[in-house]
DOTOR-280377 format. One record per residue: residue number from 1; residue in three letters; x, y negated, z of N, C-alpha, C, O in turn. Coordinates in Angstrom, 2 decimals. Example, Ala and Ser with C-alpha at 12.3 -4.5 7.8 and 13.67 -1.06 7.14 Angstrom:
<rs>
- 1|Ala|13.19|5.69|7.80|12.30|4.50|7.80|13.20|3.30|7.80|14.24|3.32|8.46
- 2|Ser|12.85|2.25|7.08|13.67|1.06|7.14|12.90|-0.03|7.87|13.41|-1.14|8.04
</rs>
This chain:
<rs>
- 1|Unk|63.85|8.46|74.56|62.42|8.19|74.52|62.05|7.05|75.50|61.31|6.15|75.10
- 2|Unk|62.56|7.06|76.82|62.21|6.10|78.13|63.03|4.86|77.30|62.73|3.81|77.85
- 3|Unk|63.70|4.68|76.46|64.47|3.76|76.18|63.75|2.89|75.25|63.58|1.67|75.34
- 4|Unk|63.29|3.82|74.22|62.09|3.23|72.96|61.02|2.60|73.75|60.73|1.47|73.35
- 5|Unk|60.45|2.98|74.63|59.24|2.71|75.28|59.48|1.55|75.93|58.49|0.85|75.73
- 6|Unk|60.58|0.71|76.88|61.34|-0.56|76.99|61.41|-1.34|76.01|61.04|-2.52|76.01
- 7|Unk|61.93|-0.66|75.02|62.40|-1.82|74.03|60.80|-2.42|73.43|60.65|-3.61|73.15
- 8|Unk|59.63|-1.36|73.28|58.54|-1.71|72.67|58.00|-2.68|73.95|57.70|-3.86|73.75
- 9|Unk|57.91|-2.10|75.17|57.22|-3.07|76.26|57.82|-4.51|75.87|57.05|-5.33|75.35
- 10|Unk|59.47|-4.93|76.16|60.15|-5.91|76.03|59.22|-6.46|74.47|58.74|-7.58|74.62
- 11|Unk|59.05|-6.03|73.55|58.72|-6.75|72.42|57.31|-7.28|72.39|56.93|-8.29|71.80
- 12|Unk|56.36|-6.18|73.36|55.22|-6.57|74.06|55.03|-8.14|74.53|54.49|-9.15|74.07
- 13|Unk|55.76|-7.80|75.66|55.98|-8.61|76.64|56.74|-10.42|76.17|56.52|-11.47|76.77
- 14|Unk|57.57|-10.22|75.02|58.27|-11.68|74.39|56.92|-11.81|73.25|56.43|-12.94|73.26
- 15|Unk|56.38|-11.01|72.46|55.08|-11.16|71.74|54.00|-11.94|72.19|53.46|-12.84|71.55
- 16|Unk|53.63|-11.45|73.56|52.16|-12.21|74.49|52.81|-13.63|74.68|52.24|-14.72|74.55
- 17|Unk|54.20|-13.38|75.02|54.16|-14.67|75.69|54.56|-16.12|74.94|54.52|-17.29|75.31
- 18|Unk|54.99|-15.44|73.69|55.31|-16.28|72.03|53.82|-17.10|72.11|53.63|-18.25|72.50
- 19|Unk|52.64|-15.91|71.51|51.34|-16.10|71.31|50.77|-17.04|72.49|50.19|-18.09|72.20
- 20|Unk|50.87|-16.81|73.28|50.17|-17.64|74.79|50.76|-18.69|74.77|49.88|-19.54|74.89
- 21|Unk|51.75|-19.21|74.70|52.09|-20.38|74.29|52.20|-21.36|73.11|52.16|-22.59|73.07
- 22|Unk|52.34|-20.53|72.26|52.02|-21.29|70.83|50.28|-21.77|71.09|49.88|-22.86|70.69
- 23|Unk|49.50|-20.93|71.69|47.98|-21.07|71.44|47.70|-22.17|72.47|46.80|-22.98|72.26
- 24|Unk|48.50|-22.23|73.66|48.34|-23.49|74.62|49.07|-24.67|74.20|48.55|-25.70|74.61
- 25|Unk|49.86|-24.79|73.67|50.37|-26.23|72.36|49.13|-26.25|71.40|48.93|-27.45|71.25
- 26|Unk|48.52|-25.81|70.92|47.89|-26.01|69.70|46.87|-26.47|70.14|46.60|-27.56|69.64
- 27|Unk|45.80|-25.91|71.26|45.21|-26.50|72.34|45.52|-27.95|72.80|44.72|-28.87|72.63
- 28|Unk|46.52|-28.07|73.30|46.73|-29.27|74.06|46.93|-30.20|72.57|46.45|-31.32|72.44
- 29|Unk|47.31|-29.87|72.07|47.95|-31.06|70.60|45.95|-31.20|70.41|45.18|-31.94|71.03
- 30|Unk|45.75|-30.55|69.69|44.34|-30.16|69.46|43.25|-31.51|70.56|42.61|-32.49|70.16
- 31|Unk|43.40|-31.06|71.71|42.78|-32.35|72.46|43.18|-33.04|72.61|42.36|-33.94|72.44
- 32|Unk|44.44|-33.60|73.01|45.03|-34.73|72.69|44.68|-35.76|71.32|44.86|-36.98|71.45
- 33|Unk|44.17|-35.20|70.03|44.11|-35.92|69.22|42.69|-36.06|69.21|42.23|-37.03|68.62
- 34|Unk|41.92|-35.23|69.78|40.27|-35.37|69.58|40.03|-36.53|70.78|39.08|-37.30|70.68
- 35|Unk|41.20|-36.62|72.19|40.66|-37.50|73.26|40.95|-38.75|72.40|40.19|-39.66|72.74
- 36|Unk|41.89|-39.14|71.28|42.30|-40.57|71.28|41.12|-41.12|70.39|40.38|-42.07|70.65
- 37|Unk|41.10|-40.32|69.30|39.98|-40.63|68.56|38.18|-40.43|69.44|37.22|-41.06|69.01
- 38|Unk|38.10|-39.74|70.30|37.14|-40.22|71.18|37.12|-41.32|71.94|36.05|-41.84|72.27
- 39|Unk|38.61|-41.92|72.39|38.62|-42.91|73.31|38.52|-44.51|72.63|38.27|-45.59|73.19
- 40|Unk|38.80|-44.18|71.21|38.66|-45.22|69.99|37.38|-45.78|70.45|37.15|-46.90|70.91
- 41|Unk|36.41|-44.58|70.20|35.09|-44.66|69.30|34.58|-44.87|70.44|33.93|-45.90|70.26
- 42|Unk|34.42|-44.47|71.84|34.16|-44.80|73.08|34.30|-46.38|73.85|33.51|-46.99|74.57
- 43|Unk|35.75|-46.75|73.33|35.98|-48.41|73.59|34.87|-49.06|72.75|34.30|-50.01|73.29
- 44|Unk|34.55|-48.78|71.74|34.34|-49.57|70.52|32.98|-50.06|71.02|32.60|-51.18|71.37
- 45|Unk|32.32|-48.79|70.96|31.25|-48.78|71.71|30.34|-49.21|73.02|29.12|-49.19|73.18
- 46|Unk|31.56|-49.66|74.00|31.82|-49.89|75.56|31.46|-51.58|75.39|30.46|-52.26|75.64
- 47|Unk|32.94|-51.92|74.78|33.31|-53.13|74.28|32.44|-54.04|73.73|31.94|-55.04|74.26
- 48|Unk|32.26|-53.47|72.28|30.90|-54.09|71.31|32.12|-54.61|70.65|31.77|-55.75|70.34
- 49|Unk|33.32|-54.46|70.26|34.88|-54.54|69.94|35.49|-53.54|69.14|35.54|-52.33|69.39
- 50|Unk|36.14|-54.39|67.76|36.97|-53.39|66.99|37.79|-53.78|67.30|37.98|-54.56|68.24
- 51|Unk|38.98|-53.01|66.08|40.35|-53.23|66.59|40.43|-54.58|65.51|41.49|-55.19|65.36
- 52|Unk|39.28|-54.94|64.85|40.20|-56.22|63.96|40.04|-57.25|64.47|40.71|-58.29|64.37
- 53|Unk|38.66|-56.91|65.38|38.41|-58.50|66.55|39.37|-58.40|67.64|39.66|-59.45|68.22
- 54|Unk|40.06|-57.05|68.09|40.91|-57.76|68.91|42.22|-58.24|68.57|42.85|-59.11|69.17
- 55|Unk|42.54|-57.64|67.63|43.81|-58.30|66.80|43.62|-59.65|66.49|44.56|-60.41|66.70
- 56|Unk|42.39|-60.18|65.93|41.99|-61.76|65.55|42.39|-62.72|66.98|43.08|-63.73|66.99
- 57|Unk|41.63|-61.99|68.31|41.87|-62.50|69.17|43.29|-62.47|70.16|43.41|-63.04|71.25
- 58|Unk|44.12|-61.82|69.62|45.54|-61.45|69.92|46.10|-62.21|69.29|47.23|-62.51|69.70
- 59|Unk|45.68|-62.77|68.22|46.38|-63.81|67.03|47.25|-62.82|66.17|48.25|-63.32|65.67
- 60|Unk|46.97|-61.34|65.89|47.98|-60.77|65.12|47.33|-60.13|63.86|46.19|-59.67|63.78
- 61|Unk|48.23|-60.20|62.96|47.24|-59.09|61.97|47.00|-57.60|62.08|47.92|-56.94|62.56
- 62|Unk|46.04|-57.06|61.75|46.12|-55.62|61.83|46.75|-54.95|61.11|47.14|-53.85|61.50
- 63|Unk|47.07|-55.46|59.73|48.64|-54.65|58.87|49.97|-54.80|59.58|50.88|-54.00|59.38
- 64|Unk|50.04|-55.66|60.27|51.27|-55.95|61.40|51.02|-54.81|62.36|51.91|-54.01|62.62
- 65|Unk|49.78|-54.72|62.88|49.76|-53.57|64.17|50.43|-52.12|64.07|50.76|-51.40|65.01
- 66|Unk|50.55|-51.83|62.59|50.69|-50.45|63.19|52.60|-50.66|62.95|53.39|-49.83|63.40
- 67|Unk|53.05|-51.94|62.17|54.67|-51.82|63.23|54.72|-52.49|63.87|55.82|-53.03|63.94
- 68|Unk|53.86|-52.91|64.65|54.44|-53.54|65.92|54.62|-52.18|66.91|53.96|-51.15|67.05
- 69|Unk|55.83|-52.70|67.52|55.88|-51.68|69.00|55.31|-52.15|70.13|55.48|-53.36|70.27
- 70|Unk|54.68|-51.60|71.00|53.82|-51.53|72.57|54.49|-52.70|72.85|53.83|-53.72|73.04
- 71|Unk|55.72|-52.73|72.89|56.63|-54.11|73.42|55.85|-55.35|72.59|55.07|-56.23|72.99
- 72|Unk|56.22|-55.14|71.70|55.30|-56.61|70.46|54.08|-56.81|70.69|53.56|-57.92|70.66
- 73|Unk|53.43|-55.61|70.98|51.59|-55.86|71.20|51.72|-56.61|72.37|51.15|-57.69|72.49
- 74|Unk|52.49|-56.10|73.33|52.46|-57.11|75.01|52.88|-58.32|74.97|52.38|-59.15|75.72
- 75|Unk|54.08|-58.70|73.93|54.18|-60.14|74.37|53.53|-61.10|73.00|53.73|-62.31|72.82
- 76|Unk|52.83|-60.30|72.25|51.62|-60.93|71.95|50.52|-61.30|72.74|50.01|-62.43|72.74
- 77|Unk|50.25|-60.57|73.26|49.32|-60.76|74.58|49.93|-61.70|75.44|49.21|-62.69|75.54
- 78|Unk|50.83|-61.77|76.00|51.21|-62.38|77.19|51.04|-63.99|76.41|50.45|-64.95|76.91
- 79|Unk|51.64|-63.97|75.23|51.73|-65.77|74.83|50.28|-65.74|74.48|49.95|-66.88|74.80
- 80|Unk|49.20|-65.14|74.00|47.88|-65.80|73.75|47.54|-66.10|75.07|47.05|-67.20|75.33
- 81|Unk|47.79|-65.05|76.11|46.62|-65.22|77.79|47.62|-66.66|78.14|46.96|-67.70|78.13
- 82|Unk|48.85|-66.80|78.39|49.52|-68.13|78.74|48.86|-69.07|77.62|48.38|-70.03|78.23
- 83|Unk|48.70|-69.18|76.70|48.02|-70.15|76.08|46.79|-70.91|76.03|46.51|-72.04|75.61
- 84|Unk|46.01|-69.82|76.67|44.32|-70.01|76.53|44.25|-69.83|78.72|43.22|-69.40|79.23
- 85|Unk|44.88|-70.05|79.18|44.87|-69.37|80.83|44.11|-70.30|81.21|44.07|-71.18|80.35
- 86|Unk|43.37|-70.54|82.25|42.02|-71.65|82.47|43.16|-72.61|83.30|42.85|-73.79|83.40
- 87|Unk|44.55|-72.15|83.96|45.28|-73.35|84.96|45.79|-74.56|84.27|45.98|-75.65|84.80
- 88|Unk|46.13|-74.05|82.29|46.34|-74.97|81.78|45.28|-76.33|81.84|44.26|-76.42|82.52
- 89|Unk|45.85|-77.31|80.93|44.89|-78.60|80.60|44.20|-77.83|79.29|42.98|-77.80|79.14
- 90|Unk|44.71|-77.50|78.79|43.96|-77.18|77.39|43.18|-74.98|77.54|42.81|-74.08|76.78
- 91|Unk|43.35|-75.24|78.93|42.80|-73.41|78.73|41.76|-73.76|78.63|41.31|-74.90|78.52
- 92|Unk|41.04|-72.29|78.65|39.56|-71.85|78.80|39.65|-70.49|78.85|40.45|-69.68|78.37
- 93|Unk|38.19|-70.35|79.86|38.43|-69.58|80.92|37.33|-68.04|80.03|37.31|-66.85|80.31
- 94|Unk|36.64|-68.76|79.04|36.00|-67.65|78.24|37.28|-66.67|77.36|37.48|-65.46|77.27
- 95|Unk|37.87|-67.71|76.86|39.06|-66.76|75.82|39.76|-66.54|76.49|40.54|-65.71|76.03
- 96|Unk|40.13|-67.03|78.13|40.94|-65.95|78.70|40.58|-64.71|79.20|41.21|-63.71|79.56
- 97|Unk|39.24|-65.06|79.14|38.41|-63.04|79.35|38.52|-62.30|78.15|39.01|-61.17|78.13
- 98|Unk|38.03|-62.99|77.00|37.98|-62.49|76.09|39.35|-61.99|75.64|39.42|-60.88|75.10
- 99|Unk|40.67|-62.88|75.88|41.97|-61.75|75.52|42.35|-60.91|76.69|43.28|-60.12|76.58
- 100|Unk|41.92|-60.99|77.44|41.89|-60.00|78.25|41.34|-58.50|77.53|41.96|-57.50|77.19
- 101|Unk|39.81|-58.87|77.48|39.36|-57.90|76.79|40.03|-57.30|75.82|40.19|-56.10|76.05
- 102|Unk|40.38|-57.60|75.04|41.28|-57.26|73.56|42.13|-56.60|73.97|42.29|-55.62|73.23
- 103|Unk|43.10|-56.63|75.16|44.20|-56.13|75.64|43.68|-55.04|76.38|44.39|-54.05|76.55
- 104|Unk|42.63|-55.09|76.79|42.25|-53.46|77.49|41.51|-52.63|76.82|41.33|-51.51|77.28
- 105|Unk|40.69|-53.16|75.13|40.61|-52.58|74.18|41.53|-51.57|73.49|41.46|-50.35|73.31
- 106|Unk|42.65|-52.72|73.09|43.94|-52.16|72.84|44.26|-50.96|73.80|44.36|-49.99|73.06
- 107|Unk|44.43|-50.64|74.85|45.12|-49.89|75.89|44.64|-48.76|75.49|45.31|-47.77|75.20
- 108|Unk|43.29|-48.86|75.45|42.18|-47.83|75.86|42.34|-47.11|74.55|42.01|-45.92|74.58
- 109|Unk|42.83|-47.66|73.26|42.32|-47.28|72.02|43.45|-46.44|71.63|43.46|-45.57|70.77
- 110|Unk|44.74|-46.97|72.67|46.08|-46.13|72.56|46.86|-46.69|71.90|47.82|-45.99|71.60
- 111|Unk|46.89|-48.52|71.22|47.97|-49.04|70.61|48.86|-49.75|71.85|49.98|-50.21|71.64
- 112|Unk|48.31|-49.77|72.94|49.30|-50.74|73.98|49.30|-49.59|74.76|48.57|-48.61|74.60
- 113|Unk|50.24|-49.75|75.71|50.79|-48.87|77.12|50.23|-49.78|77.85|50.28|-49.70|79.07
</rs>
């Protein structure tokens, strides 16, 4: 009898803690996808910036964006800001804010690291 009553606690006890964790993944997955799509709609908003103006201003397409990897989005970035940088002869110092911007759009929106 003391033996049955173990084995049921033990099944108790691996049961709660199955459930308590499956329900804290589902949770965390759960906000995790509501923060990105809030943090979208939040940049967008912040900004006055989509993702197709900053891609225009990245020089990339947005059917390209979703294979580009974090690596590709950055040294997209890096050759537009070296291109447009105000130290050049041919920079300017507006489109180097402005790809700036795009790149912390991007960040914020969760396609760049």
């Amino acid at each position: 009898m003391k033996e049955t009553i173990k084995v049921i606690v033990a099944y108790v006890v691996v049961y709660t803690a199955v459930y308590v964790t499956l329900t804290w993944l589902e949770k965390l997955m759960f906000r995790k996808a509501f923060q990105n799509a809030y943090n979208k709609e939040y940049q967008k908003q912040k900004s006055g910036m989509s993702v197709d103006e900053a891609c225009k201003i990245l020089g990339i397409k947005k059917k390209d964006l979703k294979k580009m990897s974090k690596d590709d989005l950055k040294r997209a970035y890096w050759k537009k800001a070296k291109a447009v940088h105000p130290d050049k002869p041919e920079g300017n110092e507006n489109k180097f804010k402005e790809t700036g911007n795009a790149w912390d759009f991007m960040k914020a929106a969760g396609y760049a690291a």
